[in-house]
N, C-alpha and C positions, 0 to 999 in steps of 0.2 A: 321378677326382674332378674337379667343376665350381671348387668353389670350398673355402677352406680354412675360411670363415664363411658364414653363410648369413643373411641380411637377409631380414627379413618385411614385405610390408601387412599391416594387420590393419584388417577397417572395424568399426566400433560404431556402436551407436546409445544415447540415450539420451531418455525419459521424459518427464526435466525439462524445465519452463518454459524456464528457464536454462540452458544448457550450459555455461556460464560458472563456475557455480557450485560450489565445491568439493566441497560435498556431492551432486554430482550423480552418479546411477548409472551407468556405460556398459555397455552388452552387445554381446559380440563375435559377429557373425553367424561361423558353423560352416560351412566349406568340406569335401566331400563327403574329399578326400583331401592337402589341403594341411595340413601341421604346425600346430598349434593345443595344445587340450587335452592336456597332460603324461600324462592318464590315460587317456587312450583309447588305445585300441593301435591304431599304422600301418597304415596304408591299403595293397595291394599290390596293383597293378592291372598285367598283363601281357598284350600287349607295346604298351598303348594308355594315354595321362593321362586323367585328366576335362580337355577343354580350358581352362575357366577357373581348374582350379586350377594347371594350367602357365604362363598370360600372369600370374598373380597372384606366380608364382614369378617370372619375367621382368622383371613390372615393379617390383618391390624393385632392378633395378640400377640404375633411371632416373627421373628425376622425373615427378609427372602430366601435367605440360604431354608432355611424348614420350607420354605413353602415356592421349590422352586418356581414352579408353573408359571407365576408372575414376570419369570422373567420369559418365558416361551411367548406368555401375552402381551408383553410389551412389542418383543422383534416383532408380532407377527400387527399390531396396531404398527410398528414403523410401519412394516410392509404394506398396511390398507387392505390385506386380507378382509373380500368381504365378507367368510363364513364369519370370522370372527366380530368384525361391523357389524355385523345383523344381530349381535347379540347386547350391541349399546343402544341406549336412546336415541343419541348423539354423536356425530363423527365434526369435530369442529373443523378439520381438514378435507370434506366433501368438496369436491369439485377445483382444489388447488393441488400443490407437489406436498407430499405427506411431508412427516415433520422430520 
């Protein structure tokens, strides 16, 4: 074993005007094999990761500033870049105005 707890990113997006606001909705983009949804059953992929959802594991031990790239992931998930889409499960923003 790596470690005896396991610390997540998680990115969301959300809707609202406001993000501010309490009533505002967030939706978690869906990585391909990184732990998420309770109810989806484990990802097994052998003897290779999806590479982002390995640095996504990685960079839970270090803050953004170490591990800019996250923030290049985020602008380009605003943007709905789909080379970058194509590399989540899940795009909760399919088919409306990104977040």
């Amino acid at each position: 074993s790596i470690t005896k707890e396991r610390t997540e990113v998680i990115l969301q997006g959300t809707s609202s005007l406001d993000p501010n606001d309490p009533t505002a909705v967030w939706e978690e983009f869906e990585f391909k094999c990184k732990p998420g949804d309770l109810r989806r059953r484990p990802c097994l992929i052998s003897p290779y990761h999806y590479r982002l959802d390995w640095l996504m594991w990685f960079a839970a031990f270090q803050t953004y500033e170490q591990n800019e790239w996250i923030i290049h992931l985020a602008g380009k998930l605003l943007a709905q870049e789909e080379e970058i889409l194509s590399l989540l499960a899940t795009n909760p923003f399919a088919g409306r105005d990104p977040p």
